[in-house]
Backbone bond lengths (Angstrom), bond angles and torsions (degrees), N, CA, C in turn:
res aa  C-N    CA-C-N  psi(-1)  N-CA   C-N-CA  omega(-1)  CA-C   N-CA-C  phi
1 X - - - 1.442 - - 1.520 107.63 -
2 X 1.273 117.09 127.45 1.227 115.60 -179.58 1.814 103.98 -116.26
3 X 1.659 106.31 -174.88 1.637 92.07 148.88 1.717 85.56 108.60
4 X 1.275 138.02 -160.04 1.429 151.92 -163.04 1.007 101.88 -85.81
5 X 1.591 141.92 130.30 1.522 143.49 174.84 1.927 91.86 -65.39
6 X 1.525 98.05 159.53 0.531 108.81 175.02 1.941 130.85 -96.22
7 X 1.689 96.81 -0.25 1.817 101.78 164.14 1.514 96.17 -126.12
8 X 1.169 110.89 165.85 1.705 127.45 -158.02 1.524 85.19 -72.19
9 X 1.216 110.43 -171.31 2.009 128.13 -161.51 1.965 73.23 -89.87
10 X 1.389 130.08 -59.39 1.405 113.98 -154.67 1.785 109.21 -74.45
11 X 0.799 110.87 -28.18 1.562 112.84 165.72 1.354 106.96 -59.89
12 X 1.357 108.39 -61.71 1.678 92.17 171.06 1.492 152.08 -76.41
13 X 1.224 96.22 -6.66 1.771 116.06 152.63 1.466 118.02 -65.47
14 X 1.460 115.17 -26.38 1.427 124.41 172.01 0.970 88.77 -64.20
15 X 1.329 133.39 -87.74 1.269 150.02 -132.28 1.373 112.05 -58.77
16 X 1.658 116.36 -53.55 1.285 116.47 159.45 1.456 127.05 -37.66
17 X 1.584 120.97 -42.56 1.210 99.55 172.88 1.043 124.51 -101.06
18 X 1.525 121.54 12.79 1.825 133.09 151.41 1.516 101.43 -44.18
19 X 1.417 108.66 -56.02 1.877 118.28 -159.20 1.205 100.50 -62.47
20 X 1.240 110.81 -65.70 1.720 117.98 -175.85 1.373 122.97 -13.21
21 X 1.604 103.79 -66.18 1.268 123.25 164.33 1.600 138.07 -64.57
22 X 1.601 79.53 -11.44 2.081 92.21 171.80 1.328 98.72 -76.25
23 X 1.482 100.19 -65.69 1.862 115.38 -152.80 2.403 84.02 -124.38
24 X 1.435 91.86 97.26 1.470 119.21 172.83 1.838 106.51 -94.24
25 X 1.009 129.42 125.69 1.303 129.94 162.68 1.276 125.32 -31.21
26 X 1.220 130.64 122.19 1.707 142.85 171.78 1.429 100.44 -110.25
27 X 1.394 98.15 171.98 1.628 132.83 171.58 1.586 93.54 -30.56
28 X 1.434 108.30 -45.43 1.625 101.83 -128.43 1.823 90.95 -129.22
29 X 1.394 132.06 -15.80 1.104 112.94 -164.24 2.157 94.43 -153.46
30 X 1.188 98.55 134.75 1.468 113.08 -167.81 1.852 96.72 -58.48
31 X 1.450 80.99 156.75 2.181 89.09 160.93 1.159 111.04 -102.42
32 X 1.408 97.53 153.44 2.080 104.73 174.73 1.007 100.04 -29.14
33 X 1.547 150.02 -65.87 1.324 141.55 -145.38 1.434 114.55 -67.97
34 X 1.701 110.49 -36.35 1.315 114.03 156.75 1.044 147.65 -28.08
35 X 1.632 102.48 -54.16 1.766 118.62 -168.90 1.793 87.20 -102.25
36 X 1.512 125.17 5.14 1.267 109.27 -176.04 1.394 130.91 63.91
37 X 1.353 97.17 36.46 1.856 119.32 -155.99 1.492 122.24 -44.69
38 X 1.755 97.38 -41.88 1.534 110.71 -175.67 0.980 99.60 -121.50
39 X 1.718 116.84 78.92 0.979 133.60 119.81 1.481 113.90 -135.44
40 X 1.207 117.80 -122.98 1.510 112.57 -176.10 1.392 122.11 -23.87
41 X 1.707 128.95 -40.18 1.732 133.27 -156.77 1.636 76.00 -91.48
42 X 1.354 141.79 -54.79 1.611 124.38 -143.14 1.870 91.72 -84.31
43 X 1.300 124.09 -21.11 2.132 114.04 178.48 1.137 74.99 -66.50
44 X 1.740 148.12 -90.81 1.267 165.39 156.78 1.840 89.75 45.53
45 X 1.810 108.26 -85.35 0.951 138.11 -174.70 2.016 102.02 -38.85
46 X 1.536 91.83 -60.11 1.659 114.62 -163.70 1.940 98.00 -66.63
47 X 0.961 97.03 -28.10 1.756 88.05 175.00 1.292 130.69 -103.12
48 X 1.186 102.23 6.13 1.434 123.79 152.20 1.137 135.91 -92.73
49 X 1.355 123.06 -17.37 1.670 158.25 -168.33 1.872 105.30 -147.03
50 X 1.098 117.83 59.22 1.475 133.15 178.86 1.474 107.11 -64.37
51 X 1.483 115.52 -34.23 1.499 121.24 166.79 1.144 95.77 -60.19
52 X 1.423 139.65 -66.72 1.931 118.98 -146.96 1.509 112.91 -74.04
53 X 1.602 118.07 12.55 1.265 103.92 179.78 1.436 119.80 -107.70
54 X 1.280 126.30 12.16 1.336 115.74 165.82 1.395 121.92 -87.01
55 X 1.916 91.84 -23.26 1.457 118.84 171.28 1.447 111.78 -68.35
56 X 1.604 119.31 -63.51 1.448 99.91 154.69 1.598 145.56 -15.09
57 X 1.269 99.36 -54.67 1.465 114.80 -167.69 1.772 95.93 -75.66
58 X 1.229 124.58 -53.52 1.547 130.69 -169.26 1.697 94.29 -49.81
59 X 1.641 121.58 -66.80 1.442 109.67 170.22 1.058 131.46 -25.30
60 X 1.452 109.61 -64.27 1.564 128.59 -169.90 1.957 100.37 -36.53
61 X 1.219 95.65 -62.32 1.269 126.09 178.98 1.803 103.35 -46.37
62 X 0.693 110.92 -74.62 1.237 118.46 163.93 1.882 138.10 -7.95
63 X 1.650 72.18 -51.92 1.553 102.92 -177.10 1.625 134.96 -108.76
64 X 1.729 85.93 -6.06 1.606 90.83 -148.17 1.470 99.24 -73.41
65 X 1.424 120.07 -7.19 1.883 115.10 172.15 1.247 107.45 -92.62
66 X 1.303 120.58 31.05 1.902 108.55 164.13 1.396 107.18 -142.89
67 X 1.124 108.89 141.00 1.899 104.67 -173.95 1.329 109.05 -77.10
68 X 1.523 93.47 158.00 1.339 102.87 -151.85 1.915 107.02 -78.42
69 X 1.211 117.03 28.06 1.324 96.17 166.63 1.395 99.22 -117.40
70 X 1.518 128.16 -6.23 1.668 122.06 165.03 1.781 98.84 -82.36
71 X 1.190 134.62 -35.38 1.633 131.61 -176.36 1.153 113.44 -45.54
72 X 1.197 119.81 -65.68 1.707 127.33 -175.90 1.501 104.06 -37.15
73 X 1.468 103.91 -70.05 1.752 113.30 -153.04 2.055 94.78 -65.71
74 X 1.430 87.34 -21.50 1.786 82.02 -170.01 1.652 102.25 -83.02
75 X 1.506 126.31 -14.78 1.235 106.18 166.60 1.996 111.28 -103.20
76 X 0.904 105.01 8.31 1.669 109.85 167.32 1.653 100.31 -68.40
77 X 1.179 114.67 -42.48 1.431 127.77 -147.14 1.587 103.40 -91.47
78 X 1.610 109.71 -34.91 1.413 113.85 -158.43 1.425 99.70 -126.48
79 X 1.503 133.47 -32.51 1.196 121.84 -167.07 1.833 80.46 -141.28
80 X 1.025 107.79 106.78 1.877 118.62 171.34 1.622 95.72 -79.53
81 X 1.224 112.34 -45.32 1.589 100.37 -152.12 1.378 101.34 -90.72
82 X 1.498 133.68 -3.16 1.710 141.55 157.41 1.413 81.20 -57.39
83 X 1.284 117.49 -87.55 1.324 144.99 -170.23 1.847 98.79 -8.80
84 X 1.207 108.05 -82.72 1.096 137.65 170.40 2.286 105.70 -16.65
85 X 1.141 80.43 -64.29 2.339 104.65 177.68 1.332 85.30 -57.39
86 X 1.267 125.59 -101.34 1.651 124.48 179.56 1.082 135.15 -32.72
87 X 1.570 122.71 -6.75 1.388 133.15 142.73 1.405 135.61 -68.40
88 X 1.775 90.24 -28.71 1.948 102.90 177.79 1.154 107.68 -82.47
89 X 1.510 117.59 -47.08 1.468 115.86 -170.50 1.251 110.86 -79.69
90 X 1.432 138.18 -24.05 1.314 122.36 170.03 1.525 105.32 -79.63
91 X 1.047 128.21 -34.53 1.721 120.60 178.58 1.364 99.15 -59.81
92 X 1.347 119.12 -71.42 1.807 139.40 -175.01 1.919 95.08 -10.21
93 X 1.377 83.62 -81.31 1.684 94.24 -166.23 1.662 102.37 -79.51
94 X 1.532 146.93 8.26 1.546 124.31 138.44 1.097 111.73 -52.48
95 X 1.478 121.99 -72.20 1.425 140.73 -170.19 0.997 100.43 -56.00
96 X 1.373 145.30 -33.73 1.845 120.68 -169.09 1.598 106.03 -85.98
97 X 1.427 113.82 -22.48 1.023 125.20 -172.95 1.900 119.41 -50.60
98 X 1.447 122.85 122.46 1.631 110.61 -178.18 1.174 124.21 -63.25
99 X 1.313 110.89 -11.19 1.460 94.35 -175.76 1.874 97.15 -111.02
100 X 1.049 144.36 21.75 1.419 133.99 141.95 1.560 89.28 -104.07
101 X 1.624 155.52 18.84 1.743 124.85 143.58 0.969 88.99 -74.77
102 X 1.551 131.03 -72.04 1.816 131.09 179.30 1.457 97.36 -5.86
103 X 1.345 131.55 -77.65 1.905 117.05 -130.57 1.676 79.84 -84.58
104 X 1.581 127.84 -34.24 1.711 106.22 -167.78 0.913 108.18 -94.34
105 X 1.706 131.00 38.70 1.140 134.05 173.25 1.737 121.31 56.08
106 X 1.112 114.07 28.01 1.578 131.68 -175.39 1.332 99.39 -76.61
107 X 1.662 122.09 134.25 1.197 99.66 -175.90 1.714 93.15 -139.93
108 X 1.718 104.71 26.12 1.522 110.06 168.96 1.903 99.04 88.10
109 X 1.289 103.05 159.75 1.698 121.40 165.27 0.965 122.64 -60.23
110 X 1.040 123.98 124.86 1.333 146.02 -167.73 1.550 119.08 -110.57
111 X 1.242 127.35 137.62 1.634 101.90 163.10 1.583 96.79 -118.86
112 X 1.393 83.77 146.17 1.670 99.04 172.45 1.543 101.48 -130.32
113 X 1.534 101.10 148.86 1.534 116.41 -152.35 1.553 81.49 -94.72
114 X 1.553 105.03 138.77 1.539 130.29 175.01 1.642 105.48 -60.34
115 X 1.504 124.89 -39.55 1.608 100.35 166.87 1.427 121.06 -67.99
116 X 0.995 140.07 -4.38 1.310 141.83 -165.01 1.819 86.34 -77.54
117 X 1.176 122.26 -55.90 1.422 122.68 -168.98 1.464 100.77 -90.92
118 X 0.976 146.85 15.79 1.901 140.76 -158.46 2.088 87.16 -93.55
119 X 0.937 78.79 130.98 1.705 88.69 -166.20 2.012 89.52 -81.13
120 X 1.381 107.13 -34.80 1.577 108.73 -163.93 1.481 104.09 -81.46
């Protein structure tokens, strides 16, 4: 998806440093900021899930005057079900993302035909 994000530049400066702190860089696997999460992979996420973005945006809003390592725990604590939106869409678009299936060896759905396994 290319073309105009779909939350303003300040929603998404929030958001970026919501992710950061979700999905932080390891040994072994990049941070949102890495794969550039919220942008192209999180509309990705948002146009597939057209419901979580007004909800998105109300959080964002929500939060955007406290840094983002008091935000999280303060909407775990106070708003679960914000909590909850900002959990899908930052997971949604890590995990769909190709280059974290690449490192966990994800290599997408498959179908495999039911005789292949039919024990009878």
């Amino acid at each position: 998806m290319t073309g105009s994000r779909l939350l303003d530049p300040v929603r998404q400066n929030t958001l970026r440093a919501l992710a950061d702190i979700i999905v932080p860089r390891s040994a072994t696997m990049p941070s949102a900021s890495d794969l550039g999460l919220c942008d192209e992979p999180v509309d990705h996420v948002l146009h597939h899930r057209a419901d979580l973005l007004s909800k998105l945006q109300e959080l964002l809003d929500r939060v955007s005057d406290l840094p983002a390592e008091a935000a999280i725990p303060w909407l775990a604590d106070h708003e679960p079900a914000f909590f909850a939106v900002l959990m899908q869409v930052v997971a949604g678009a890590y995990y769909s993302h190709p280059v974290v299936w690449q490192l966990l060896g994800y290599t997408g759905q498959q179908s495999i035909p039911l005789h292949e396994h039919d024990p009878f």
